[in-house]
C-alpha positions in Angstrom: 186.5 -43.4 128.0 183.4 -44.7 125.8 181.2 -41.9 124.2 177.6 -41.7 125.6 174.6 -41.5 122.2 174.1 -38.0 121.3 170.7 -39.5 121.7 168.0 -39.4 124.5 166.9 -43.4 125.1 163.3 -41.7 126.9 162.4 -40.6 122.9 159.6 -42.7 121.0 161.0 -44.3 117.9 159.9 -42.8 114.8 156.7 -44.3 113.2 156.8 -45.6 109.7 154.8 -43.0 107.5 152.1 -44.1 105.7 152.7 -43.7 102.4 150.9 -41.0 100.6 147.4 -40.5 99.0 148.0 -40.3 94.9 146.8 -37.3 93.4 144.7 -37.2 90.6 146.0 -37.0 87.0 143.8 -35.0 84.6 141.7 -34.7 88.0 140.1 -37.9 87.7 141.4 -41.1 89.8 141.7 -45.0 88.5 139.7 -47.2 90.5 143.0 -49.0 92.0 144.0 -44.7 92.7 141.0 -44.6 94.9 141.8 -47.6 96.4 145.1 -46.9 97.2 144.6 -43.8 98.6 141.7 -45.5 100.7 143.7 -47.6 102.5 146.3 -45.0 103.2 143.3 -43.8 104.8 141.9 -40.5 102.9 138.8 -39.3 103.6 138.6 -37.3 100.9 139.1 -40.5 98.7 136.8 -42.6 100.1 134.1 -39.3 99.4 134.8 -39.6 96.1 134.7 -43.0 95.4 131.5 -42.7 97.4 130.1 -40.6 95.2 131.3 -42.5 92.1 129.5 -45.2 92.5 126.5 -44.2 95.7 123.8 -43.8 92.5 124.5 -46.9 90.2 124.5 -49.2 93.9 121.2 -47.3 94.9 120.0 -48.2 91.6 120.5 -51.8 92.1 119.2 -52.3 95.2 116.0 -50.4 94.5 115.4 -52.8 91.2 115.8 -55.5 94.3 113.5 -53.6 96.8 111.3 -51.0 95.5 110.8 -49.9 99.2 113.2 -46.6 100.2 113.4 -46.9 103.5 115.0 -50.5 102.9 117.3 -49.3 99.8 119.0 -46.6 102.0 119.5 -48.5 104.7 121.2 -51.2 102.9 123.1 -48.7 100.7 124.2 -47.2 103.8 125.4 -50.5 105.2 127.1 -51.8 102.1 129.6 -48.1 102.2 130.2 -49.0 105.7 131.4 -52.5 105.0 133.3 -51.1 101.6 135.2 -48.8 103.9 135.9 -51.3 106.4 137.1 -54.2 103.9 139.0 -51.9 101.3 142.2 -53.1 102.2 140.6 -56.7 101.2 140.3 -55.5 97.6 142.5 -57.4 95.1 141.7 -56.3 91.7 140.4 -59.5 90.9 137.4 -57.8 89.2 136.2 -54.1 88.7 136.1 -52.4 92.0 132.5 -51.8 90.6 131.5 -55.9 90.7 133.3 -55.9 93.9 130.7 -53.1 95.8 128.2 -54.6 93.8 128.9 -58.3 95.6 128.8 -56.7 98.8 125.8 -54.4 98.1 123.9 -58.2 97.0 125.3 -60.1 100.3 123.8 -56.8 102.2 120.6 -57.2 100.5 120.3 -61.0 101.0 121.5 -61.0 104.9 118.5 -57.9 105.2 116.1 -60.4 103.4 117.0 -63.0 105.8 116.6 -60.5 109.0 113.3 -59.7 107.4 112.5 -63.8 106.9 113.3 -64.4 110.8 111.2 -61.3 112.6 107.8 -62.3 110.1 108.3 -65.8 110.9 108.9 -65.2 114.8 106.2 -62.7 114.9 103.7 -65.1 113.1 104.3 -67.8 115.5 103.6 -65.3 118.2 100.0 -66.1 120.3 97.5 -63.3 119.3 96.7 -62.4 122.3 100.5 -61.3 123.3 100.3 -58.9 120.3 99.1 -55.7 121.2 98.0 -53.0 118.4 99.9 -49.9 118.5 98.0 -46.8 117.6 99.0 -43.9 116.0 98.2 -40.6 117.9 97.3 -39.2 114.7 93.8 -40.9 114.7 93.1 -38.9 117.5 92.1 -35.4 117.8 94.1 -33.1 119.1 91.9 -31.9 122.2 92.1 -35.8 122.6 96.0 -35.9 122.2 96.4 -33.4 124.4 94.2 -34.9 127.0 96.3 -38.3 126.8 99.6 -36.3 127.5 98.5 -35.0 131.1 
């Protein structure tokens, strides 16, 4: 009489595990560490490499911008699209040069958002632009009159 598998056919199969995040030697991580340990998918990591390198990317857009509001905006973009591409890295150059190549594509695709909304808001007809007034010219017995 054959043996039935000591085995239940209902369970999952085991998932692969990931392997695991390396830990720092003399508490400081290589670049290729970092990245590693990225795409194993610690947040931790990504924190510190994030930190590593958010000041000297700042730096470079600002030379580029001068205007804050833009700079931290496309810093803030050019993190999310390191995170998302990490796994793209190849060690072709620094991992510095390679955040630096995506913080300039940022930068150049914002210019060119910038380029189209001046050039399709100088073709619009004057009179379909309406001024937009800040309620701060107003006094506020006058600002409070508007809100009723």
């Amino acid at each position: 009489m054959p043996t039935e598998p000591d085995f239940d056919s209902r369970q999952k199969p085991k998932q692969a595990r990931k392997p695991a995040a390396p830990e720092a030697v003399g508490g400081v991580l290589s670049d290729e560490d970092l990245v590693a340990g990225i795409v194993c998918g610690s947040e931790e990591l990504f924190n510190e490499l994030y930190d590593r390198y958010f000041r000297r990317v700042y730096g470079f857009v600002y030379n580029r911008f001068g205007n804050r509001a833009d700079v931290e905006e496309i810093v803030q973009e050019t993190f999310t699209a390191v995170f998302e591409s990490i796994g793209n890295f190849r060690s072709q150059s620094s991992l510095l040069s390679w955040i630096f190549g995506i913080a300039r594509n940022t930068a150049n695709n914002h210019l060119r958002r910038d380029k189209v909304r001046d050039e399709r808001t100088s073709q619009t007809e004057p009179e379909f632009v309406q001024a937009v007034y800040s309620m701060a010219t107003y006094s506020p017995e006058d600002q409070l009159e508007m809100r009723r």
